[in-house]
N, C-alpha and C positions, 0 to 999 in steps of 0.2 A: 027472871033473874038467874033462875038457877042452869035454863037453858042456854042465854047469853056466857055465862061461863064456860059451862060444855063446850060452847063453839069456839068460843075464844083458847082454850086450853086445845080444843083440836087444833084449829090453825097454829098455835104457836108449835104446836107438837110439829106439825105437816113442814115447820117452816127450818125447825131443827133439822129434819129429816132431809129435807132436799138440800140445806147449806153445804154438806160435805161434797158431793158429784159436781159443784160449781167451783171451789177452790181446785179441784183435783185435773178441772179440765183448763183452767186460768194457766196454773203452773206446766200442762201440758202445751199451751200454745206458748209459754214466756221459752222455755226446753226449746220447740220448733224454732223460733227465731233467733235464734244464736246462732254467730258466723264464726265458724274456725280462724283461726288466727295465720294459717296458711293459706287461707282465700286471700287473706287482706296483702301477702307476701306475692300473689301469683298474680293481684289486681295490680299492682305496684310493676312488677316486673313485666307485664303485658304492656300497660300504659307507656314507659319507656323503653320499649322495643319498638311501640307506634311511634311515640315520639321524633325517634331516632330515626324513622324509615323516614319520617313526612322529611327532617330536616337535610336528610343525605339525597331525597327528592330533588327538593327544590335547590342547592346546592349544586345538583347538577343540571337542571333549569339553569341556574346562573349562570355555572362556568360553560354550559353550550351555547349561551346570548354572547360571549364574550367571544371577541375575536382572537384566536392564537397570537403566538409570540412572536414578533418581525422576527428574523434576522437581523442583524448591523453591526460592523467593525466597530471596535471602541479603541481607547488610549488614554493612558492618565495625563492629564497636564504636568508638563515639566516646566523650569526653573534653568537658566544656562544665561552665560554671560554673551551678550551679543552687540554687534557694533550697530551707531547711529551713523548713517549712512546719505550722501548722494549717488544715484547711477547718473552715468555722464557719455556721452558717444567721442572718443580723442582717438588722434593718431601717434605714430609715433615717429621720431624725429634722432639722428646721429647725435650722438653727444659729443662728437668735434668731427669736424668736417675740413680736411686738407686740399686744398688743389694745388699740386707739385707744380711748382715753376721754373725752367731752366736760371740760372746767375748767371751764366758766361755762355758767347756766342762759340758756336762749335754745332760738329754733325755727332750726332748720336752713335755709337759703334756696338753699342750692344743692349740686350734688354735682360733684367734679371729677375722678374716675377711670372706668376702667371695670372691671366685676368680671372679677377674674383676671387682669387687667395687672401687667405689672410695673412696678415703682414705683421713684425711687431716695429718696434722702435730701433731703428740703426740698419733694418736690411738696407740692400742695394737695391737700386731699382733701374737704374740707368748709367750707361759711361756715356760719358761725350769726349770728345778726341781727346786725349791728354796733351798730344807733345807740343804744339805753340805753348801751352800753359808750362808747363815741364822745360821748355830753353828756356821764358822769359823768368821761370826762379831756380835755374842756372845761373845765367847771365845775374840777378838782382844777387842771388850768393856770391859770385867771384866779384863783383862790383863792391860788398859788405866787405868782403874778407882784407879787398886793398884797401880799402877806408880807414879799416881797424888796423891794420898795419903801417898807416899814415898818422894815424893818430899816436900810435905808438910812440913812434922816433920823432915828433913833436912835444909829447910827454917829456920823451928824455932832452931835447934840447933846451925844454923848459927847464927843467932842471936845472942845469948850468948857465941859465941865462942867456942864451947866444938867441932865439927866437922872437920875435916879434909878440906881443899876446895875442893881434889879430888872426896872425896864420894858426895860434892854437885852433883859437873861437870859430877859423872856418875847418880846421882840421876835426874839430868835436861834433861840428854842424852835418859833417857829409858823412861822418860815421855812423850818426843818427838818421840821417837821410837812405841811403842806402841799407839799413836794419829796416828799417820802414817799406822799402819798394820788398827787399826781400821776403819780408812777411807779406806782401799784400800778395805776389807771386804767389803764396803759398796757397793762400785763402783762393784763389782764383783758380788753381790747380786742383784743390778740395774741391770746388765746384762741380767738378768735373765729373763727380762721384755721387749721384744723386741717392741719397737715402733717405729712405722713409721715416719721416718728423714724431709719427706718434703707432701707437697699435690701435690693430683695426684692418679693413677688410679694403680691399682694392678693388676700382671699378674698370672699367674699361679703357685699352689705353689712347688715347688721340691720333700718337705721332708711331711709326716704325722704323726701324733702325736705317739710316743713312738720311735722313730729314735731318738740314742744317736748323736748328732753335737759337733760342737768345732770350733775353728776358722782357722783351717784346710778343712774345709768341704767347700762343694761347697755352693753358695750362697741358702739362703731358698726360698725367693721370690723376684721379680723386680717389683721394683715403677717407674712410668713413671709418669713426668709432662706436662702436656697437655695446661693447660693454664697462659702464651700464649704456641705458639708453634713454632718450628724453620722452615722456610719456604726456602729449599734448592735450589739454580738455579747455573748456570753457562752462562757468557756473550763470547760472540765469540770474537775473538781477532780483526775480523775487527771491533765492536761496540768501541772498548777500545777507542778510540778519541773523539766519542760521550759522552762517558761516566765521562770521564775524564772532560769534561768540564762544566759540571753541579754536577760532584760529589763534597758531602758536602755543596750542595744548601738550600734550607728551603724547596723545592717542591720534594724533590727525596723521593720517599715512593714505597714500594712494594705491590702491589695487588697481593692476592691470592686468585683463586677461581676454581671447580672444573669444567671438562671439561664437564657435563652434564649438568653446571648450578645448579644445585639443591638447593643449597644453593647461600646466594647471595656475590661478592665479601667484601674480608676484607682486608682493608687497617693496612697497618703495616709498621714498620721503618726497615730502614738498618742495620745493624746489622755489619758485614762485609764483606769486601770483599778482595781475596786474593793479594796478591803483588806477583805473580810471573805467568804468563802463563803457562798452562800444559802442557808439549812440545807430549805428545800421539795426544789430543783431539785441540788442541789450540784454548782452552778456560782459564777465569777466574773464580774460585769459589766465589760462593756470599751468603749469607746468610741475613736474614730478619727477625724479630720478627711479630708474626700475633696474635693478639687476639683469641681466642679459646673460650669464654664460654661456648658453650654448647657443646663441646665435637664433633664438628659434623667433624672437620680435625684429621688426626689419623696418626701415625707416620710412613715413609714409604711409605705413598700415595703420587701417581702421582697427580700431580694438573698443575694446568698453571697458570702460573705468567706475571704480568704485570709490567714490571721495570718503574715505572715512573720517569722520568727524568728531567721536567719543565712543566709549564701551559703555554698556547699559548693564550696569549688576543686576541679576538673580532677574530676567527678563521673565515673564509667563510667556510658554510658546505651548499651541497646538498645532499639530497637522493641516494644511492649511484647506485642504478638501472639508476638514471640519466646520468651516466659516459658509452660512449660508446666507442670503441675501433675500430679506422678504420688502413689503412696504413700509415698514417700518427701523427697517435697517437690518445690519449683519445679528444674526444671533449663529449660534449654537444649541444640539440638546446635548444635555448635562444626564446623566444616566444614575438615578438613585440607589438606594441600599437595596431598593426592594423589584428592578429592574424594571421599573418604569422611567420615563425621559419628561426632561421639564425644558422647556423651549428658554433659553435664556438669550439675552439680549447683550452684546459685546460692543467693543471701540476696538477693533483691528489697529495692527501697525505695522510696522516693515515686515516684507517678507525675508523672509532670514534661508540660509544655506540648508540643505537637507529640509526641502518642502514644508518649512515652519512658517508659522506666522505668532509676529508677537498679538498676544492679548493685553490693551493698557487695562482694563478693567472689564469686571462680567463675569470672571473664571478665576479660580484660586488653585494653587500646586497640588493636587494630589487627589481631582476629582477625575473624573472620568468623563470623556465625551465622543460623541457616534461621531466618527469619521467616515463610513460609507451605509449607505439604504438609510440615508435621512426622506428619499421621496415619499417611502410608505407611513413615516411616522406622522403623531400628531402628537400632542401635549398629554400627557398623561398612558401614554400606550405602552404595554410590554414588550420588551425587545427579548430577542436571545442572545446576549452577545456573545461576541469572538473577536480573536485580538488580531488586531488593526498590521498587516504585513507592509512595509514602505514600500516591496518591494514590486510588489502586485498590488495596487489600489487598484478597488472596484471601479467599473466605469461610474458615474455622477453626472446628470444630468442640472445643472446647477437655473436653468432657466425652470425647467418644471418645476422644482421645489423648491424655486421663489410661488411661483404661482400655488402651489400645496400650502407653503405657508402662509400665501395672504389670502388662504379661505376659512384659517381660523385665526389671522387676528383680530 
């Protein structure tokens, strides 16, 4: 018993004894594992500097799968008042047409134009012999003069009654008589002085001077009026509904201008137009008045006519190189905020002055659309654009990028 104590008091001794080297070595390894607080700042800032490499990596994996920026002209849509329209193929025709004819027979003794001059109203163009004409209203004058002096001293025997009334009634008769030859004299003598009826341009002449004429004879020369001038077309019998619905409008005017351009268009009024279809051609005749000053439209000449038919307010027009044609129909790319191009699908319409085309729908005022290097693009692609020069358009291949575009629709 007394021994079991001993031992027991030694162990507990031995056990005092070694507990403090066990605490001392605990708190020695808790010491060792502690992390500075600037590890945890430098593990932070390692981690996303890694981060950031993998992300500007593959970033640039990306942007070198992508393919670079096309090139392509662009242009905003505009907005502009334009006319609704027929093109038409006319000629053009005198707006009066004279053939001089002699009145009185006689030899010609002189000429006073030159052929192909322009002429106006009242020149001279021809003498014919004057003097038959010239005795015979002599003679009708001194014939008047004794009438009128027969009638006189008739007057006065009336008066006093010593005359007959018959011999007045034929004395008044032959005073009238003779006024009458006199003036027809006169008129026949005028004859003789041929002057030009109207203004306008003179053709060629028939007769030269010493050819006896008469008003039997063929005509001596032709006067043609030129300004204005008659601007001839004819409308197809399918237009007739179009036509008919603005005809009599305040807008309907006919443009005439020649097919080289050369000169620049001339606006001109209706004039008219026929009521009956031509049952050969089935068409309508039309006709148009066109100012002419300077002589530059000539009668007979083909020209091309533009029927206008109303004004179209606040029209959408693009470039018309803009308009491309897939299987699907005309579209355009419309070039976003972020320069990428969206394939949009349109309804074209007249092509307008200055290489426009209206857009009825598909496009709105004030976006922007690739006018040339539509070949390279596709729906959704980066372009680099640059603005669209009217003056220099890029060449456009418009068969192949039908074909480009109908391998993504």
């Amino acid at each position: 018993m007394k021994a079991n104590t001993v031992f027991g008091h030694h162990k507990t001794l031995d056990h005092r004894l070694s507990e403090p080297p066990m605490r001392s070595q605990t708190k020695r390894v808790r010491a060792n594992q502690r992390i500075p607080k600037w590890a945890y700042l430098l593990f932070i800032l390692l981690a996303g500097f890694v981060t950031y490499w993998i992300f500007q990596q593959r970033a640039a994996e990306v942007k070198a799968t992508q393919p670079p920026a096309r090139p392509a002209s662009v242009v905003r849509v505009i907005t502009r008042d334009v006319p609704l329209y027929l093109d038409e193929i006319g000629t053009c025709a005198a707006y009066e047409t004279v053939q001089v004819q002699a009145q009185v027979n006689g030899v010609i003794m002189a000429r006073h134009f030159q052929d192909g001059s322009d002429v106006k109203k009242g020149d001279l163009l021809f003498t014919i012999d004057p003097r038959p004409f010239q005795a015979a209203l002599d003679q009708a004058k001194a014939q008047a003069a004794l009438d009128q002096v027969t009638l006189k001293r008739q007057e006065d025997l009336r008066t006093r009654k010593v005359v007959a009334q018959q011999d007045y009634d034929i004395a008044v008769a032959n005073a009238q008589k003779s006024q009458a030859v006199a003036e027809a004299a006169q008129v026949n003598l005028d004859y003789c002085f041929i002057k030009s009826p109207i203004n306008g341009r003179i053709g060629l002449r028939n007769v030269d001077v010493g050819n006896l004429v008469g008003p039997s004879s063929p005509a001596l020369v032709t006067i043609q009026g030129l300004d204005p001038i008659y601007t001839d077309f004819t409308v197809a019998e399918n237009d007739l509904p179009l036509v008919r619905k603005y005809l009599g409008g305040p807008n309907v005017k006919v443009e005439t201008y020649l097919a080289d351009r050369s000169i620049a268009p001339r606006i001109g009024e209706l004039y008219f137009i026929d009521n009956a279809v031509q049952p050969g051609s089935g068409t309508v005749k039309a006709r148009g008045v066109t100012p002419n000053p300077d002589r530059a439209l000539w009668p007979m000449e083909f020209v091309r006519v533009r029927f206008i038919l109303d004004i179209l307010s606040n029209a959408t027009l693009v470039p018309s190189q803009a308009v491309q044609i897939s299987q699907s129909g005309p579209f355009v790319f419309v070039v976003k905020p972020d320069n990428t191009v969206e394939l949009r699908t349109v309804t074209p319409g007249q092509p307008q002055q200055g290489d426009l085309t209206v857009i009825e729908n598909g496009v709105k005022s004030g976006e922007t659309v690739v006018v040339t290097g539509q070949l390279a693009l596709s729906p959704g692609a980066k372009i680099a654009p640059q603005p669209y020069d009217a003056h220099t358009p890029g060449p456009i291949d418009r068969s192949a990028a039908s074909k480009s575009a109908a391998s993504y629709e």
